[in-house]
C-alpha positions as CSV (number, residue, x, y, z in Angstrom):
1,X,41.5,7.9,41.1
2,X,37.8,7.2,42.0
3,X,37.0,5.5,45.1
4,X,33.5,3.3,44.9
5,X,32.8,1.9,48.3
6,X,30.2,-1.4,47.3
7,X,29.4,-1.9,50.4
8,X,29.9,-2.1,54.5
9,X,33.7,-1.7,55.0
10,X,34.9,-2.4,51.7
11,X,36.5,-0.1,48.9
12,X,37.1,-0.4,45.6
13,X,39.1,2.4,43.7
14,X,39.4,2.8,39.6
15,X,43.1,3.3,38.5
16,X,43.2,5.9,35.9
17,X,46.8,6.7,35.3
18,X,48.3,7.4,32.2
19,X,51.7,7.9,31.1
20,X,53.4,10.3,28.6
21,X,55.4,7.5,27.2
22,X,52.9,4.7,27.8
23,X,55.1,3.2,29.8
24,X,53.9,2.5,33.1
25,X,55.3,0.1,35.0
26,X,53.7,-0.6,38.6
27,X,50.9,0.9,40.5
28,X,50.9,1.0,44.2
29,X,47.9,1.3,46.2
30,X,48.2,1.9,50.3
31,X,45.1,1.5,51.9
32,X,45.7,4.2,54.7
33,X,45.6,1.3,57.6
34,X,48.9,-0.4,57.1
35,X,48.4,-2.3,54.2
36,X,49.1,-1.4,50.3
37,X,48.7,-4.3,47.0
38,X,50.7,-3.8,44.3
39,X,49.2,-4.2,40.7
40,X,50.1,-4.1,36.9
41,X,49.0,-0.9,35.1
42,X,45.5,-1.4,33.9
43,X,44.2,-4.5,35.5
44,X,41.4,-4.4,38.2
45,X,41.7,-3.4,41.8
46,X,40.5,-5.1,44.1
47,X,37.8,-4.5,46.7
48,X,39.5,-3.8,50.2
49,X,37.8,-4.3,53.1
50,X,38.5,-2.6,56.9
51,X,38.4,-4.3,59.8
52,X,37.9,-0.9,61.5
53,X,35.9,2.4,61.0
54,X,37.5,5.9,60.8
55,X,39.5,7.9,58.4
56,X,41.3,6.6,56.0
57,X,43.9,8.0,53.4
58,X,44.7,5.9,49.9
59,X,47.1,6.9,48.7
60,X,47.9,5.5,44.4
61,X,51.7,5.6,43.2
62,X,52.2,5.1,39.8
63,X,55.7,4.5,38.6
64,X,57.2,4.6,35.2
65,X,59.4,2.1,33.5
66,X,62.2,4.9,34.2
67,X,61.0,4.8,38.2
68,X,59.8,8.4,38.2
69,X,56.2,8.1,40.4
70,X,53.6,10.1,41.2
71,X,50.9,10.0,43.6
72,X,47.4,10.6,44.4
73,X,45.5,10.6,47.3
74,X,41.5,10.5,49.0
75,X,40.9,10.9,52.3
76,X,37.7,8.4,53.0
77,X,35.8,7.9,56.2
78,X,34.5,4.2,57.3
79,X,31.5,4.4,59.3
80,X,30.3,0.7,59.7
């Protein structure tokens, strides 16, 4: 996972996950402020935006067509 931030309190992450099989099924990302979207493997994210500064953890779950998941996470700091 790669966080871009374009701008002010907004985030954008790239979702690189792969699977063995090629069969990924959902990806999961929690924004670390009570919120998560949940997207098909490969499409765009989309830019997040904060309503409040601080630190932040996203956390990305990818899951399998067999549900087996893992998870990656970036600890982020929002200043503005």
């Amino acid at each position: 996972m790669t966080v871009f931030t374009p701008g002010g309190l907004s985030v954008q992450i790239t979702d690189t996950s792969t699977d063995e099989n090629g069969n990924l099924a959902t990806i999961i990302i929690s924004w670390g402020d009570g919120t998560s979207v949940t997207i098909a493997p490969g499409a765009t994210t989309p830019v997040h935006t904060y309503t409040k500064k601080g630190n932040k953890k996203i956390t990305l779950t990818a899951i399998d067509s067999k549900g087996l998941k893992n998870m990656v996470t970036a600890k982020i700091t929002v200043v503005k």
